[in-house]
N, C-alpha and C positions, 0 to 999 in steps of 0.2 A: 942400678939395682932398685925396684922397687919396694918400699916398708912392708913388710908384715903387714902393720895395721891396715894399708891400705889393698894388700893382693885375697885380704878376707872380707873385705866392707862389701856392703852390699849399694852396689851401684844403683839397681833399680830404683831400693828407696829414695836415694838421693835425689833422681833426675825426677821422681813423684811428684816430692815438695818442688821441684823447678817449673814443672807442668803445673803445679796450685798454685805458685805463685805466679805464675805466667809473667805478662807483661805491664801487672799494674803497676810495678813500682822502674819503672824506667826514665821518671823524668829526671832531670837531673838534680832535683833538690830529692830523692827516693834513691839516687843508686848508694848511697851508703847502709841505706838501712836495707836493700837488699842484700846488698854482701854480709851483713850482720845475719841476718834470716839464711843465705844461703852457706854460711861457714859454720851457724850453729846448726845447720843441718844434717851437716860431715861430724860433727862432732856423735849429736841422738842416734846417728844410724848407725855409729862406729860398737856400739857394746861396750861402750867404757875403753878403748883403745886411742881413744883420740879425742881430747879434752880441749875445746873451744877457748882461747885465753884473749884474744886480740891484744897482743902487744903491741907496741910500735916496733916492725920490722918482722914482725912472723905473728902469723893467729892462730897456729895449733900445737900444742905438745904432743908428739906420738909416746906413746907408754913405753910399749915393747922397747923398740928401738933407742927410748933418751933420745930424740933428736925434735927440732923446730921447721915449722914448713909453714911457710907463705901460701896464700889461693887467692888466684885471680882468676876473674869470670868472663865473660864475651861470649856474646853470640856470634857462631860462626869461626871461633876461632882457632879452629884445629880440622874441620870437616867441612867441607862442600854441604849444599841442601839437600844431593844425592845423596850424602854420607860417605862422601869420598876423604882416603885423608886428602891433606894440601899439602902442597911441595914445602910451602912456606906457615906460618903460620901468620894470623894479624900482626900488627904491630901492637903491642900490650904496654899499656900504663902502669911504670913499678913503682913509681913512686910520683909524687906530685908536691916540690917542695914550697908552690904560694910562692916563691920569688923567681930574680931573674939573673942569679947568680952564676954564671955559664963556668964557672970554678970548684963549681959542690961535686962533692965526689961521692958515688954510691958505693957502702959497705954490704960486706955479707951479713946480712943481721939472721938469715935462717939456714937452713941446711939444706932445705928442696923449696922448691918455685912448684905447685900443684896447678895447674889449668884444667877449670873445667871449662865444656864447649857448652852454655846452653839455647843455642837454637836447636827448635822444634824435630827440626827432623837433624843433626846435627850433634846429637848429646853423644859428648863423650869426654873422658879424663886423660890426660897423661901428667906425667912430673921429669925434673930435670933439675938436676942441684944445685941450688942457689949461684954456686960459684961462677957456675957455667953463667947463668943469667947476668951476673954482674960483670963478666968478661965480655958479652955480647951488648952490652947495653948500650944505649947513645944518649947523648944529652940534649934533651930539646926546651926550651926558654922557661917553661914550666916544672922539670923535673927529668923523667927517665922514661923511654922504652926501650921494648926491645921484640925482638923477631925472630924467631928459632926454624932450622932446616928439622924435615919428617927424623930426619936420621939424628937429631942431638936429642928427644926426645923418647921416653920409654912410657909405647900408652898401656893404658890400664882397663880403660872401657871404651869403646865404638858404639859408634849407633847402632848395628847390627844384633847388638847385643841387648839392646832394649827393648823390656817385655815390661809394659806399663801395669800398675797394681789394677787392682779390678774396678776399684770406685775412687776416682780421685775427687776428690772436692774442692773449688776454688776457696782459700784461702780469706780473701776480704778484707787483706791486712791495714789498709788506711780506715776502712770504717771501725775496726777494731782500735787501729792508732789512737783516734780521734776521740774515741769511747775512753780511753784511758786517760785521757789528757785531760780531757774536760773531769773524769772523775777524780783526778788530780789535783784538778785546779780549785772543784768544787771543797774538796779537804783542805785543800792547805789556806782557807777562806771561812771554815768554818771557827 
């Protein structure tokens, strides 16, 4: 069953800022701060229904419904470049615990697992309840993934469904970063 908050959001805007943010921030010292840009994303588009928290173990409160949901991002990972779904989905990183502990066990820390897909021709959402994802999940030397069939998933948006706002603007998020740090650095100096 998919949330409320999330069968009235507007997908468009969401995949907007994914098109403004493009590809600058993918290096791998950048994918955290894009998942921060692309989760308080879901949150601004949401109308007040979906409050951006980044816990450890879920980053969103849906309102309506009182419940907690996780989003993980990837390109490519629910849609072909046709925009076909996939049988399979990628293998997704749920967690990444920094050690090598092959004994750590993963808990349900949220109530849905939200994926969005964002390659270019490729955008699209589905979700799947935490539980499900922590039943499916594998242990690998780092942490956790995991890999879901078309059928254990309930999507929400397809590419097909994507009608881009009329002026997007690249975003320019490291030069902006950079601007703040240094104006940062420059106060706490003064």
């Amino acid at each position: 069953m998919i949330p409320p908050e999330l069968e009235s959001l507007n997908c468009n805007q969401f995949f907007d800022v994914v098109t403004s943010v493009g590809n600058e921030l993918n290096s791998r010292k950048d994918r955290f701060i894009k998942s921060d840009v692309l989760e308080s994303a879901l949150s601004e588009i949401s109308g007040g229904d979906i409050k951006w928290v980044d816990q450890i173990g879920y980053d969103h409160l849906l309102y309506r419904s009182n419940k907690t949901m996780e989003m993980k991002t990837q390109c490519g990972c629910l849609f072909t470049k046709k925009g076909n779904t996939k049988r399979r989905t990628k293998k997704i990183k749920l967690t990444n615990t920094l050690k090598k502990d092959m004994d750590a066990v993963l808990e349900e820390t949220a109530d849905y697992l939200l994926l969005a897909d964002t390659g270019a021709e490729s955008y699209g959402l589905a979700i799947i309840p935490y539980k499900t994802a922590v039943e499916k999940a594998e242990r690998v030397p780092d942490g956790f993934v995991v890999q879901f069939d078309t059928d254990d998933l309930e999507y929400i948006f397809t590419p097909s469904m994507y009608v881009p706002g009329k002026s997007i603007k690249k975003m320019n998020l490291k030069e902006k970063f950079s601007n703040a740090i240094r104006k940062g650095i420059r106060e706490a100096i003064q």
